[in-house]
ZAMARGU-4260 file (C-alpha; in steps of 0.2 Angstrom, whole numbers, plus 5000, padded with zeros to 4 digits):
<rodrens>
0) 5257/4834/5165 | 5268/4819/5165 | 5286/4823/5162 | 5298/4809/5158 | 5299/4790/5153
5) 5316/4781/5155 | 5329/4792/5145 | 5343/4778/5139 | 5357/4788/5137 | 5368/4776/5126
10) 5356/4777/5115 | 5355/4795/5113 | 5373/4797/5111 | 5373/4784/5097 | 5358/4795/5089
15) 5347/4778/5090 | 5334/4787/5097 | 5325/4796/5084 | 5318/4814/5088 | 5297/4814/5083
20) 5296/4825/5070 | 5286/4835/5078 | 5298/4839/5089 | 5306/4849/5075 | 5304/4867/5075
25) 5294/4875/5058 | 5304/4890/5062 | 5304/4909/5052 | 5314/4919/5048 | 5326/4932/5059
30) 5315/4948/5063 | 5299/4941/5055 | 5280/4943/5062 | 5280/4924/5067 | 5287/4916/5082
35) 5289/4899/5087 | 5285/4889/5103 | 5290/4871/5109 | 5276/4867/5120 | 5276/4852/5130
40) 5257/4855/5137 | 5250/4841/5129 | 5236/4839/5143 | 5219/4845/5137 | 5220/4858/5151
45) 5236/4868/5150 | 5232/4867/5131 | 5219/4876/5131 | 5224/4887/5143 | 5238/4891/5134
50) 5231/4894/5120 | 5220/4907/5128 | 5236/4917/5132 | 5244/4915/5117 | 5227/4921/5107
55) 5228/4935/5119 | 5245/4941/5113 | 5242/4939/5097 | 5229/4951/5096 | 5238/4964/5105
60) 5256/4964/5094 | 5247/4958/5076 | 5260/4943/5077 | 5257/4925/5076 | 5263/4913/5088
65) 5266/4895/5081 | 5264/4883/5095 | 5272/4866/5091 | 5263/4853/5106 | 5272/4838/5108
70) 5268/4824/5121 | 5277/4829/5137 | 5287/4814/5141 | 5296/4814/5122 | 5298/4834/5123
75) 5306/4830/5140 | 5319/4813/5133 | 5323/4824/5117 | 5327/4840/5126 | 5344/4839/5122
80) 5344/4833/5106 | 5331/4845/5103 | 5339/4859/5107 | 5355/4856/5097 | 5345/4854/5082
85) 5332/4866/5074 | 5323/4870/5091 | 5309/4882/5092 | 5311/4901/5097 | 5305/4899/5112
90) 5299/4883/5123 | 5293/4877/5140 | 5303/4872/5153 | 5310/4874/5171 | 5317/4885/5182
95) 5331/4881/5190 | 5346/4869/5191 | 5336/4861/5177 | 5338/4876/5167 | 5357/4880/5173
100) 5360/4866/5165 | 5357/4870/5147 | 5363/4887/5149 | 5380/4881/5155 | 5380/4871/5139
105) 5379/4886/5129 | 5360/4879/5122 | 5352/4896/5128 | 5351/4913/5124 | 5355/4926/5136
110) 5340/4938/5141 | 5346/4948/5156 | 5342/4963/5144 | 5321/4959/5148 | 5324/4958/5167
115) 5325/4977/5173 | 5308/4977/5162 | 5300/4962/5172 | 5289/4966/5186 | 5279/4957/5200
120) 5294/4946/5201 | 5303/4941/5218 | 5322/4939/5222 | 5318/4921/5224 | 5312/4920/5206
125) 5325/4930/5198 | 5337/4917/5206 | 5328/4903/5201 | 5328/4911/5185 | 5349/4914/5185
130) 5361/4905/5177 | 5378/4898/5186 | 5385/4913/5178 | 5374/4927/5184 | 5363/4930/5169
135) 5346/4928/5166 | 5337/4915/5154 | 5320/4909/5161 | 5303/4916/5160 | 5295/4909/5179
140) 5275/4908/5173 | 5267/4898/5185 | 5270/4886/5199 | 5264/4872/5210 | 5266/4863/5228
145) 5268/4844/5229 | 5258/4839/5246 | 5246/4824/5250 | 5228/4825/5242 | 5214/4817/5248
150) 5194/4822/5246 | 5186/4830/5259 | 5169/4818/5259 | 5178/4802/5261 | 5189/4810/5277
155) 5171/4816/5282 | 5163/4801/5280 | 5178/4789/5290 | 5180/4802/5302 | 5198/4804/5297
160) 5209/4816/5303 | 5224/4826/5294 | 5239/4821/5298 | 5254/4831/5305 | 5267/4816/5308
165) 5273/4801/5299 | 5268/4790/5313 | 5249/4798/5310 | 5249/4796/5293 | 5255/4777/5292
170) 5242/4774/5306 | 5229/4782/5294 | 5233/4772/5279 | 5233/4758/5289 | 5213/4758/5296
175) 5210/4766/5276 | 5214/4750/5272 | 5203/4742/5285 | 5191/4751/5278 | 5192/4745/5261
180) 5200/4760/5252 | 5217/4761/5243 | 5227/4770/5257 | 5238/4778/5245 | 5235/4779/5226
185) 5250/4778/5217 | 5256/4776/5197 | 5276/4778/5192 | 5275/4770/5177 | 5281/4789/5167
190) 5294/4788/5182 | 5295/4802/5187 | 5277/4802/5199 | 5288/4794/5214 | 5302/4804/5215
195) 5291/4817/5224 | 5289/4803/5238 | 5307/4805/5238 | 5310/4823/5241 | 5297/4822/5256
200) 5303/4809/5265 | 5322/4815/5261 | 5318/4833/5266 | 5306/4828/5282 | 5319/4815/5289
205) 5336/4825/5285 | 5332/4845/5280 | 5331/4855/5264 | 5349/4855/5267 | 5356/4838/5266
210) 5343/4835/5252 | 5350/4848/5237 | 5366/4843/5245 | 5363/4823/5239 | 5356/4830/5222
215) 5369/4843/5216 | 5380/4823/5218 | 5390/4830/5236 | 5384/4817/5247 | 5385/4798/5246
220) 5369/4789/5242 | 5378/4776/5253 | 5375/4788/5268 | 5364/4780/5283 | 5353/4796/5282
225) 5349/4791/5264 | 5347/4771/5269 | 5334/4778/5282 | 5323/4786/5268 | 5323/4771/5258
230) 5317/4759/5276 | 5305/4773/5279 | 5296/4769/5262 | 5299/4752/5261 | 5287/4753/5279
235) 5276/4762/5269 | 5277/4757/5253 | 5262/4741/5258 | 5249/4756/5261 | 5254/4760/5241
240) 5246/4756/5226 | 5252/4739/5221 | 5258/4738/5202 | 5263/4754/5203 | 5277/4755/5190
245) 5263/4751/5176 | 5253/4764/5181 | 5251/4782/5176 | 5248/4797/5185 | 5234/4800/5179
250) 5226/4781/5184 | 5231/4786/5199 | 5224/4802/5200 | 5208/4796/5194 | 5206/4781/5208
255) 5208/4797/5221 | 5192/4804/5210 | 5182/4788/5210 | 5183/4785/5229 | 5193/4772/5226
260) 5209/4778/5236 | 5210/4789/5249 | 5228/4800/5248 | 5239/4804/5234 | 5255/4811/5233
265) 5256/4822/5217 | 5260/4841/5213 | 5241/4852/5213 | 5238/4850/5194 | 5239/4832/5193
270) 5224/4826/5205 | 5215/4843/5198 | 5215/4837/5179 | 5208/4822/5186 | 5192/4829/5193
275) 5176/4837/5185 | 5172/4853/5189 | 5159/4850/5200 | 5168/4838/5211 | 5184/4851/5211
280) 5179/4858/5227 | 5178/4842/5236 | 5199/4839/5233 | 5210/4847/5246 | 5229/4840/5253
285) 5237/4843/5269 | 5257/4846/5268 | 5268/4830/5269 | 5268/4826/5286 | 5282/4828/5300
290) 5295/4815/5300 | 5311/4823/5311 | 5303/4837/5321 | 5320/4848/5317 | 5316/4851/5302
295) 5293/4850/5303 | 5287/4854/5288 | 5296/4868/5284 | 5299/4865/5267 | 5289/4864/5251
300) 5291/4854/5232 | 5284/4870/5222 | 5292/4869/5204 | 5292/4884/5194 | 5288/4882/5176
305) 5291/4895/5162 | 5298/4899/5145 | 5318/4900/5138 | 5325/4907/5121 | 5334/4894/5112
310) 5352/4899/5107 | 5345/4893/5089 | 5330/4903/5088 | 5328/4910/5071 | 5316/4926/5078
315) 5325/4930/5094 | 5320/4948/5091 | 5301/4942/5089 | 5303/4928/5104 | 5310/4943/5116
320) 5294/4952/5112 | 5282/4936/5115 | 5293/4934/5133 | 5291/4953/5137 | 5271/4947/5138
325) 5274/4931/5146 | 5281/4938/5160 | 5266/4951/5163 | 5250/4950/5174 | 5238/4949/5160
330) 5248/4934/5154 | 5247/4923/5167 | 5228/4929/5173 | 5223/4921/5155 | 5230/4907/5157
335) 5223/4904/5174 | 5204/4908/5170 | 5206/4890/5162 | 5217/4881/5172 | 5212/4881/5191
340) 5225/4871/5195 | 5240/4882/5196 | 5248/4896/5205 | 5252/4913/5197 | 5272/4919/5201
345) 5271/4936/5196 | 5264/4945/5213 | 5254/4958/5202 | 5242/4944/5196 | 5223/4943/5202
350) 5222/4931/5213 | 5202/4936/5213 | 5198/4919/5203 | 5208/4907/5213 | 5199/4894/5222
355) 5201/4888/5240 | 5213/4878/5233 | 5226/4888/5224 | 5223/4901/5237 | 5228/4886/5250
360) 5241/4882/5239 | 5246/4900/5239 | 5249/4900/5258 | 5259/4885/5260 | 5271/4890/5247
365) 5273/4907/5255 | 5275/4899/5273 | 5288/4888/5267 | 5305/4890/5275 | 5314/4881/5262
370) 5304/4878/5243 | 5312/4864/5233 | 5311/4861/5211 | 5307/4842/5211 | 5320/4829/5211
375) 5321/4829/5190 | 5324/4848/5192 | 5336/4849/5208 | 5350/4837/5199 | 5358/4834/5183
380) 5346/4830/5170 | 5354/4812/5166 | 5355/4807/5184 | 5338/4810/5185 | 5332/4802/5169
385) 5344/4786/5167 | 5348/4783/5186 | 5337/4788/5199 | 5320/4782/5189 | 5325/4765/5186
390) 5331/4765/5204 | 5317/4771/5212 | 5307/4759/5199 | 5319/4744/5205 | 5317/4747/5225
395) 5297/4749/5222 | 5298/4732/5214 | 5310/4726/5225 | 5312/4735/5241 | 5323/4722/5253
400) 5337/4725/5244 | 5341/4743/5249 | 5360/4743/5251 | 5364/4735/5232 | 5353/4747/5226
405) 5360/4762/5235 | 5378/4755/5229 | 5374/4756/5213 | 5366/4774/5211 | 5382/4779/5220
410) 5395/4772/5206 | 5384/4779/5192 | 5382/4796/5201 | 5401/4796/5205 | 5405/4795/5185
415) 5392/4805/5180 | 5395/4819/5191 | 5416/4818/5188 | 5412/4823/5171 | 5406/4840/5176
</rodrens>
């Protein structure tokens, strides 16, 4: 479930970039029987698995569900647009800052009414789910840890252990490579893939802290503690897939599955779409490993994803109804009985079909002290799309060149974020 290409925001605001036109709601009326929903799931996988929950729901109410699928990196460059226009009554998106964001530009619609009717749902979630003005507008459906995945038969055959320090793990991909593996497989050519490496090594080195700190734009990317991150990877970054930024996750993923590599670093349903049901038991992942022993491994990359009501929705009153379901049990259990690869939220949700690995996935995110969205979803929107990946694409092309880079993702930052 890829996310994002570069966004180029002057091209936006001079409308050069043309929304797909299936990105354009087909819409009824105000109060009628069908609802429409902007579905980024374009993987086979969530698909169908969505499908499967939105089949359910229509048999139950007797209403019809209109699911417009667009690829998910032009859902995610056209949000805005998007959402100005003709949107959908309902769409996919994230919890979060990510969704803050939209609601504070009055692109939402407020459903804090549905709330006291939710249940299953933590304090944690209902925050995630709260906008900068106290009112609720997400639906949290599912979620997901980033950590490092590998397959248990080639750590078995090398006699490879896991892990728990940064030293450890550079002295592991070291001898994978003497042994004729990949040490890390890795593809950001959709941009966003790397930005998890980010978040790890920023949260592992200086805290959960300091890291939402530098993404809501109130520390200097010119910091020292941010230059570290950056020589960490450049260590590193030789153990990586080489060619990286004209790669795809899914390449990527699918080198892990061929035994080609032997780690990734991805969120759970990426490597998992990658592998046939038959080898899914052989995937497992260990948490990033611990750089600063303050901080351990005590926090977690778990994004929360879900569903909003447009502020232009034409059938609020028949969208509202579709979220009542959304957020229930029964929803997300269908939804899980064909894609493996994700965590339920709602803590009312059978966990009797998860598989060691959403039930491993389960515990880490519960153990976590600190649980972070991603880097696209802890900061603005355009800092993430027109900044930081064709920085992070820059320094994995170039990676000697730390300080001009980190200079220039400070100016940008400093006028993007003085226009809040």
């Amino acid at each position: 479930m890829s996310r994002r290409t570069l966004l180029r925001a002057t091209a936006l605001g001079t409308g050069a970039v043309a929304l797909p036109a299936l990105l354009t709601a087909c819409g009824s009326g105000p109060g009628g029987d069908s609802v429409t929903l902007g579905s980024n799931a374009s993987d086979p996988v969530p698909k169908k698995a969505f499908a499967d929950a939105f089949d359910a729901y229509e048999k139950t109410s007797k209403k019809k569900v209109k699911v417009n699928t667009v690829d998910h990196n032009s859902f995610q460059q056209n949000i805005n647009r998007y959402l100005k226009g003709s949107p959908d009554d309902v769409f996919m998106w994230f919890a979060g800052y990510r969704m803050q964001f939209f609601a504070k530009k009055g692109l939402l619609t407020d459903i804090s009414d549905l709330w006291p009717e939710f249940q299953g749902f933590s304090k944690a979630l209902k925050d995630q789910s709260t906008g900068e003005d106290g009112k609720q507008y997400f639906v949290p459906y599912y979620y997901y840890p980033w950590a490092v995945f590998y397959r248990k038969s080639v750590f078995q055959q090398h006699g490879y252990e896991v892990p728990k320090t940064f030293d450890q793990y550079t002295a592991l991909a070291r001898r994978m490579r003497k042994d004729g593996l990949v040490p890390i497989a890795f593809g950001d050519k959709d941009g966003w893939p790397a930005m998890g490496t980010f978040d790890y090594l920023d949260m592992r080195a200086n805290g959960y802290e300091f890291h939402l700190s530098l993404m809501r734009g109130k520390e200097s990317w010119t910091d020292p503690r941010v230059k570290r991150v950056f020589d960490l990877w450049r260590g590193i970054l030789p153990y990586h897939q080489q060619g990286a930024n004209g790669r795809t996750w899914q390449e990527a993923a699918q080198s892990l599955a061929r035994k080609q590599a032997g780690m990734t670093v991805l969120g759970l349903p990426h490597p998992g779409q990658q592998f046939t049901a038959a080898d899914r038991a052989d995937l497992d992942f260990f948490p990033f490993p611990e750089i600063d022993s303050r901080y351990g491994q005590e926090a977690v990359e778990a994004p929360v994803d879900g569903f909003l009501l447009a502020k232009k929705a034409k059938n609020k009153k028949g969208a509202k109804d579709l979220l009542k379901y959304l957020a229930t049990p029964d929803a997300e259990e269908r939804y899980l009985k064909s894609d493996p690869n994700n965590v339920a939220v709602n803590d009312r949700a059978s966990t009797a079909s998860y598989n060691a690995l959403q039930k491993k996935a389960a515990d880490l995110v519960s153990g976590a002290r600190q649980i972070s969205q991603f880097m696209d979803r802890d900061t603005r929107p355009d800092f993430a799309q027109t900044v930081m990946i064709p920085s992070i694409q820059r320094f994995i092309n170039d990676p000697d060149d730390i300080d001009g880079l980190l200079k220039s993702i400070e100016s940008q930052k400093k006028t993007l974020f003085a226009a809040e």
